[in-house]
C-alpha positions in Angstrom: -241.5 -29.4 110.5 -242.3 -30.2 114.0 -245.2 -32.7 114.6 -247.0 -32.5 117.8 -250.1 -34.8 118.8 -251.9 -34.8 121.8 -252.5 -38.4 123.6 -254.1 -40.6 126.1 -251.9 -39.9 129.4 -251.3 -42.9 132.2 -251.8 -40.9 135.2 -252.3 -41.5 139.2 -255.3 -41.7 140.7 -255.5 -39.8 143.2 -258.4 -41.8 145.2 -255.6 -44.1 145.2 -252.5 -42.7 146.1 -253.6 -39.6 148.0 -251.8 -36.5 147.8 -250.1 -36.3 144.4 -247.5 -34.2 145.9 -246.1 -37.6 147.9 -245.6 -39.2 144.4 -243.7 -36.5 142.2 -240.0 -36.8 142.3 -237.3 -34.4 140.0 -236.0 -36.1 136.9 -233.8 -39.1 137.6 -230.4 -37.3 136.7 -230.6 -34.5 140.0 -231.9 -37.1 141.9 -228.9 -37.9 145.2 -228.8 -41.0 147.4 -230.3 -39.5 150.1 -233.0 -37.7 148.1 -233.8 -41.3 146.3 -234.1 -42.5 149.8 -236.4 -39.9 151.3 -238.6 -40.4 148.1 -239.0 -44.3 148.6 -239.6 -43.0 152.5 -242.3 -40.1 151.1 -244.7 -42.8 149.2 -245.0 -46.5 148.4 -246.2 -44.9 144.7 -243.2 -42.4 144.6 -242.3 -42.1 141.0 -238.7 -43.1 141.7 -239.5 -46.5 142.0 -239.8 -46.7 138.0 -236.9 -43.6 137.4 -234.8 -44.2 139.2 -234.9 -47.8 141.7 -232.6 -49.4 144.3 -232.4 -53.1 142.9 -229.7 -54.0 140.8 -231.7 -54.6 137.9 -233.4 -51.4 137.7 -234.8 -52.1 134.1 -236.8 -55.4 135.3 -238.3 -53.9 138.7 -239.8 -50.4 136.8 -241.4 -52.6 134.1 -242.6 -54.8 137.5 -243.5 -51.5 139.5 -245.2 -50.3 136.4 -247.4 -53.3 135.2 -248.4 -53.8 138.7 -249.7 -50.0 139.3 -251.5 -50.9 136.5 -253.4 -53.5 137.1 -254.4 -52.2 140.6 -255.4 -49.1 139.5 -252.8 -46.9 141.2 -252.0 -45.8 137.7 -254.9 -45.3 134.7 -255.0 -43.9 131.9 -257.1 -40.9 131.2 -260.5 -41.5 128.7 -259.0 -39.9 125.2 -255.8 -37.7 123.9 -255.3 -34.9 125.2 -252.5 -32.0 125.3 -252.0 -30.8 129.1 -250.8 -27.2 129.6 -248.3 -27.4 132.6 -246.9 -24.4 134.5 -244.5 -23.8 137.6 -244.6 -20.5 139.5 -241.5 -20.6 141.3 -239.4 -18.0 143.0 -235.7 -17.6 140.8 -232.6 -16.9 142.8 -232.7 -13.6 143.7 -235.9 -13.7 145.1 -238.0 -13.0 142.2 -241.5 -14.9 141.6 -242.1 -16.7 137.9 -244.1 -19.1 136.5 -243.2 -21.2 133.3 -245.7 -22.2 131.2 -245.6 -24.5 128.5 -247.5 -28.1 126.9 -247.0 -31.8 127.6 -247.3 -33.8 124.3 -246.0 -36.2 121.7 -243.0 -35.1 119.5 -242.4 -36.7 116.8 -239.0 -37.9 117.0 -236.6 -36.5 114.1 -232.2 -36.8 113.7 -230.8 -34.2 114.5 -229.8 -34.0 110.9 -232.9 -33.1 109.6 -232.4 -29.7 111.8 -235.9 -29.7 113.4 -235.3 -31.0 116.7 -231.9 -29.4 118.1 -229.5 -30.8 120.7 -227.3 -27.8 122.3 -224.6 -29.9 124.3 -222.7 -33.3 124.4 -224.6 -36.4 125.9 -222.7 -39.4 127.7 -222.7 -42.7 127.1 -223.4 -44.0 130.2 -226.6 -42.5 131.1 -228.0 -43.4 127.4 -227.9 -47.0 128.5 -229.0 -46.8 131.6 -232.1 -45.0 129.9 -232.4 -47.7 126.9 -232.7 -50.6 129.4 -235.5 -48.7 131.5 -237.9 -47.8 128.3 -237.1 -51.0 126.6 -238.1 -52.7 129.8 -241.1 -50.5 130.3 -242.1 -49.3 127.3 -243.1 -46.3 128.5 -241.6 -42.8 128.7 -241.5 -41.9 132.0 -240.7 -38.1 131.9 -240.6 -35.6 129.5 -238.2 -34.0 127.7 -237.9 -30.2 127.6 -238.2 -28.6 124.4 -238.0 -24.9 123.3 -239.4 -23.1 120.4 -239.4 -19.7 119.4 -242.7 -17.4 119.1 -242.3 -13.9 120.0 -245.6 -12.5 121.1 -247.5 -15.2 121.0 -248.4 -16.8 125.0 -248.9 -20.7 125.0 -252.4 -20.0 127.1 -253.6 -17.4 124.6 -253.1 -20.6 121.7 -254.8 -22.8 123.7 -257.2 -20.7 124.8 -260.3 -21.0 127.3 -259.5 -25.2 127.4 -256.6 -24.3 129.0 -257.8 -21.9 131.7 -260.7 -22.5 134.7 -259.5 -24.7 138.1 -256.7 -27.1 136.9 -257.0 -31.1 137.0 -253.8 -30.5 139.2 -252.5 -28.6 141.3 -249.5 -29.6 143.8 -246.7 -27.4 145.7 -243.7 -29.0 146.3 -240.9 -28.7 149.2 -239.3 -26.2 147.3 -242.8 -24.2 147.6 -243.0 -24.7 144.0 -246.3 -24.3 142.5 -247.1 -27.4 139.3 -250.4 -27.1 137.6 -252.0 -29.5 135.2 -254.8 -29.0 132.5 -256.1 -31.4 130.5 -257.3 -29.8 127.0 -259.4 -31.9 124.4 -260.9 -29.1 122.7 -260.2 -29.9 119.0 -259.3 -26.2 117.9 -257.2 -25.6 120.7 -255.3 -28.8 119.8 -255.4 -27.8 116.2 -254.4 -24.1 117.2 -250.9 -25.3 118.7 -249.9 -28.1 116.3 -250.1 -25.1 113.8 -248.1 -23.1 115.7 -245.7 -25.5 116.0 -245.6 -27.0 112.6 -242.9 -24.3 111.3 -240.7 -24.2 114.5 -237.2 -25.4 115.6 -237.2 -27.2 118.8 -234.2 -26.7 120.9 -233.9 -29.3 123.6 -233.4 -27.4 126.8 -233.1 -30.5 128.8 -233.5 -34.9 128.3 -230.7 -35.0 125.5 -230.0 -37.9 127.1 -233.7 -39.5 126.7 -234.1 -37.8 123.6 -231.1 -39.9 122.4 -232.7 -43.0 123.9 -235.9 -42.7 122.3 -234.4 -42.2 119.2 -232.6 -46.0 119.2 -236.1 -47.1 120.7 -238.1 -45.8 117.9 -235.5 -47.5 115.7 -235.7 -51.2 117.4 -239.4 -50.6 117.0 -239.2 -49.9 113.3 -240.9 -46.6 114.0 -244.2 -48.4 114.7 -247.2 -45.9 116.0 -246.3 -44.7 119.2 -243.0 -45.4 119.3 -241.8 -43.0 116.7 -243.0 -39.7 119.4 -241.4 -39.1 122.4 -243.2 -36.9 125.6 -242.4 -33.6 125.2 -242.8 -30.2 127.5 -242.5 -27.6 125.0 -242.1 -23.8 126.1 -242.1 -20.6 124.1 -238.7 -19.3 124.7 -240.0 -15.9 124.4 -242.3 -15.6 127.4 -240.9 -14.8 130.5 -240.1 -17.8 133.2 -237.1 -19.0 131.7 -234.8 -19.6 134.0 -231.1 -21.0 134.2 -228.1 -21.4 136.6 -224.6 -21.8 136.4 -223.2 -25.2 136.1 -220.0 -24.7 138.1 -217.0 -27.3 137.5 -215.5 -29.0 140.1 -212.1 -31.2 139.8 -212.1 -34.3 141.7 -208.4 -35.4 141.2 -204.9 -33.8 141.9 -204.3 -30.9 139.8 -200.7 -31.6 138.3 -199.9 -27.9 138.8 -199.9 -26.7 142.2 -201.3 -23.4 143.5 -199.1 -21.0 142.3 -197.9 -23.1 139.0 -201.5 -22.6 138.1 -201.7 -19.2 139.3 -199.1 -18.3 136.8 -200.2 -20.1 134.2 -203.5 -18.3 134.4 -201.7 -14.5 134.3 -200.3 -15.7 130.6 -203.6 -16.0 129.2 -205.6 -13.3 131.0 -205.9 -11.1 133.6 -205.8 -12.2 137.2 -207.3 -11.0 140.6 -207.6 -12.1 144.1 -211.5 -13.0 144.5 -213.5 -11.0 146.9 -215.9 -12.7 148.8 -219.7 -11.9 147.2 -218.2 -9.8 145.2 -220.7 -10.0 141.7 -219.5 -12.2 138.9 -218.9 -9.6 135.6 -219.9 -11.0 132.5 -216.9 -13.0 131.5 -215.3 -13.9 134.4 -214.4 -17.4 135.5 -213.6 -17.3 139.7 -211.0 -20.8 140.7 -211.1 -21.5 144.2 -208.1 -23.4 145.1 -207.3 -24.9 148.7 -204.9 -21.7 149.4 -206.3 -19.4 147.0 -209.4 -17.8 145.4 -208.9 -15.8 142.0 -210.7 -13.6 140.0 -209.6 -14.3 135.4 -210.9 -12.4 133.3 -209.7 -14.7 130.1 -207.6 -12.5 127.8 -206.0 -13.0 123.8 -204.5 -15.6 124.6 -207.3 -17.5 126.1 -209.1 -16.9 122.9 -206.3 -17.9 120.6 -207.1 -21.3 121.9 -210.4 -21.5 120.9 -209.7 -20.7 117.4 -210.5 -23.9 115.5 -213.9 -23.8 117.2 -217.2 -21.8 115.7 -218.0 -18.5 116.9 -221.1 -19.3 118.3 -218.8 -21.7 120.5 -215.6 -19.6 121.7 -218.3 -17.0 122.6 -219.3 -19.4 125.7 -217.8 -19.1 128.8 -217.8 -22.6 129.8 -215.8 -23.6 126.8 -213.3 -20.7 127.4 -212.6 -23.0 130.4 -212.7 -26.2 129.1 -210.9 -24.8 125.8 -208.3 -22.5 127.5 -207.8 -24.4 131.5 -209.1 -27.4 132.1 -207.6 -29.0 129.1 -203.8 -27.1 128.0 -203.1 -26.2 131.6 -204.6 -29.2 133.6 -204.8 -32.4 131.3 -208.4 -32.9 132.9 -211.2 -33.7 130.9 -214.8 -34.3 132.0 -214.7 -37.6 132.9 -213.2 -36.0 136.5 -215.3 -33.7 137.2 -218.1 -33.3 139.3 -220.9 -30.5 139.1 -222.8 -28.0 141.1 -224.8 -25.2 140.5 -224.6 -23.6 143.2 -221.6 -21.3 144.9 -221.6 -22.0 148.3 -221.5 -25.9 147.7 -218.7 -25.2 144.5 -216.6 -23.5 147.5 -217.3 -26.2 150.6 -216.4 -28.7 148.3 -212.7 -27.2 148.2 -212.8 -26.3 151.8 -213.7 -30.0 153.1 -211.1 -31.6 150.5 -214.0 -33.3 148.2 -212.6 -31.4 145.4 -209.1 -30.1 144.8 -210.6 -26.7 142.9 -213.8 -25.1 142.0 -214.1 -23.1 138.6 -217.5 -21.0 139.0 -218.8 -19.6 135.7 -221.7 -17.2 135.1 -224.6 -19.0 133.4 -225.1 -18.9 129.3 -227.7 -16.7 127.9 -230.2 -18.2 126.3 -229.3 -16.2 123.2 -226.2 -17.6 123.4 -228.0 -21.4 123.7 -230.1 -20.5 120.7 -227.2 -19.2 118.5 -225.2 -22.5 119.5 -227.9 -24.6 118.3 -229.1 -22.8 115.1 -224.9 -22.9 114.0 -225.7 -26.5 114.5 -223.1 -26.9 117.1 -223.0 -28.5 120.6 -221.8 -27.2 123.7 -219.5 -29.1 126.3 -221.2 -31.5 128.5 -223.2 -30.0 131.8 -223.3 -26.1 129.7 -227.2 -25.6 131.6 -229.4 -25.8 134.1 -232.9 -24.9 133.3 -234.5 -23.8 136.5 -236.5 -25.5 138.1 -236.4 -29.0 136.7 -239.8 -30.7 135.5 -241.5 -33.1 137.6 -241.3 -36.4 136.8 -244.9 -38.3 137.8 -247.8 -36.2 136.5 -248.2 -38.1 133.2 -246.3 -41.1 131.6 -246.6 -41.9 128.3 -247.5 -45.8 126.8 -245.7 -46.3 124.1 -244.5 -49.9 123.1 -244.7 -53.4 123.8 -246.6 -54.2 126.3 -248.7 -51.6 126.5 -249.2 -51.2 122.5 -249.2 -54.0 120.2 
């Protein structure tokens, strides 16, 4: 079963720090160089000094940056537990307006063997440790993971209620003009109401497999202790509207091995091939390669599929491992240590055009149906498969969780 619990947020004070807006930042792994240095610019309390900092031991300055905002007050934690109902309003590509709406608490942390908390795609190594040293060092949990459930019907402010509705304690647009609101419910049955709801569910992690991971060893060094053994969760009914996510197109860094029209051919024996029109739609199963001479249309045919064979259905259904399975691997030899990602198809194409990439392969994005079946088969998909839109904030609550904070 799922365990949520509300708890006793750190949050900033905004007497303090001013506009909370200045002191949000995106989680650590979308964040650039030159976004990590317009966020130091934005706020001497930007919440990238403790994600994601500049000095060379990044571990030893957040635990610094943190115990120091601490004891001045720029950070304080709020009077008792509490759950805190978070939405975004945001407009989707395409123009259209949504708002995703979901709760900030404590999971309680479970293997993925036990089949309640679900990962849906590979994790890297190098990004776990980067993550260890930070929470070991701080001892805090410094942005949520994003979790899913699945409740059909049911709308996460109709659980919670009239705590969760009125003026919210926050209430911040971003430069995106993205809309993040913050209540902060103590009500007892409204708490009550949505650990029930949650006590028979599956949690998919939409995104933070990496901290999810890292919290994991954590709670293990700890010996499970108290607060160490939950991890800060957003959780979101996959069945409201407001779900949102992108393509994660794959681009190859290195020579190719094959050139243009070696490839080209190679791509006609395992499916059909067309010259790509410019804006022309993406159909459902189509994989556009944008080569430095070239642009092509494959729609991945029997023979793409044969390749996929040993994998589980739930798997060889996914585009993206139709072209890791089927391209990227028997035709090219490259594997995902060299590539680099985008989600976005302009950027996937200038990064051809300007030599920063020797090819683009643009994919449509997985449904989350498809996400869901891939996770309830128990199976993983590649690395960098989604992009839930728009990323969380990182900087309206942090969670305490071990030494020093809690002895």
């Amino acid at each position: 079963m799922a365990e949520v619990r509300p708890f006793a947020a750190v949050r900033y004070d905004p007497s303090r720090v001013g506009d909370l807006g200045a002191v949000i930042a995106p989680p650590y792994d979308v964040i650039s160089p030159a976004e990590q240095e317009a966020l130091y610019a934005r706020s001497p309390w930007n919440v990238v000094r403790l994600i994601l900092g500049r000095e060379p031991d990044r571990a030893a300055e957040a635990r610094r940056t943190l115990e120091a905002w601490m004891a001045s007050g720029v950070l304080r934690r709020d009077p008792g537990p509490a759950l805190y109902r978070y939405t975004q309003t945001f407009t989707a590509p395409g123009g259209v307006r949504r708002c995703r709406d979901g709760v900030l608490c404590r999971l309680r942390l479970e293997p993925f063997s036990s089949g309640v908390v679900r990962p849906h795609e590979r994790t890297l190594a190098g990004p776990k440790a980067d993550r260890l040293a930070v929470l070991r060092a701080t001892g805090a949990h410094l942005s949520p993971i994003f979790g899913l459930y699945a409740r059909p019907g049911e709308r996460v402010a109709q659980v919670l209620g009239a705590a969760a509705l009125g003026a919210p304690d926050v209430a911040i647009t971003d430069d995106a003009g993205h809309e993040h609101r913050l209540w902060r419910v103590t009500d007892a049955a409204a708490v009550a109401r949505f650990a029930a709801a949650l006590a028979d569910e599956t949690v998919i992690i939409a995104d933070g497999h990496h901290r999810y991971e890292t919290a994991l060893a954590y709670r293990d060094e700890q010996r499970g202790a108290g607060a160490s053994a939950y991890v800060l969760a957003f959780l979101a009914n996959m069945e409201e509207d407001g779900l949102v996510i992108l393509p994660t197109h794959r681009l190859v860094r290195g020579p190719l091995g094959l050139d243009a029209a070696a490839l080209e051919a190679a791509l006609r024996r395992i499916g059909r091939v067309e010259p790509l029109v410019a804006g022309a739609p993406r159909p459902a199963g189509a994989i556009d390669v944008v080569l430095r001479d070239r642009r092509l249309r494959v729609y991945p045919g029997p023979a793409a599929r044969a390749a996929l064979a040993p994998l589980p259905p739930a798997v060889r259904a996914l585009d993206v491992a139709v072209l890791h399975g089927a391209i990227l691997g028997p035709l090219l030899g490259v594997g995902v240590d060299a590539l680099a990602f985008t989600h976005d198809d302009a950027e996937a194409v200038a990064a051809v055009e300007t030599g920063r990439a020797a090819a683009a392969f643009l994919l449509n994005p997985p449904s989350l149906a498809a996400v869901r079946a891939v996770c309830l088969a128990g199976e993983l998909m590649p690395e960098k498969s989604t992009y839930f839109y728009p990323k969380l904030a990182s900087g309206l609550v942090f969670d305490l969780v071990g030494p020093p904070w809690i002895c």
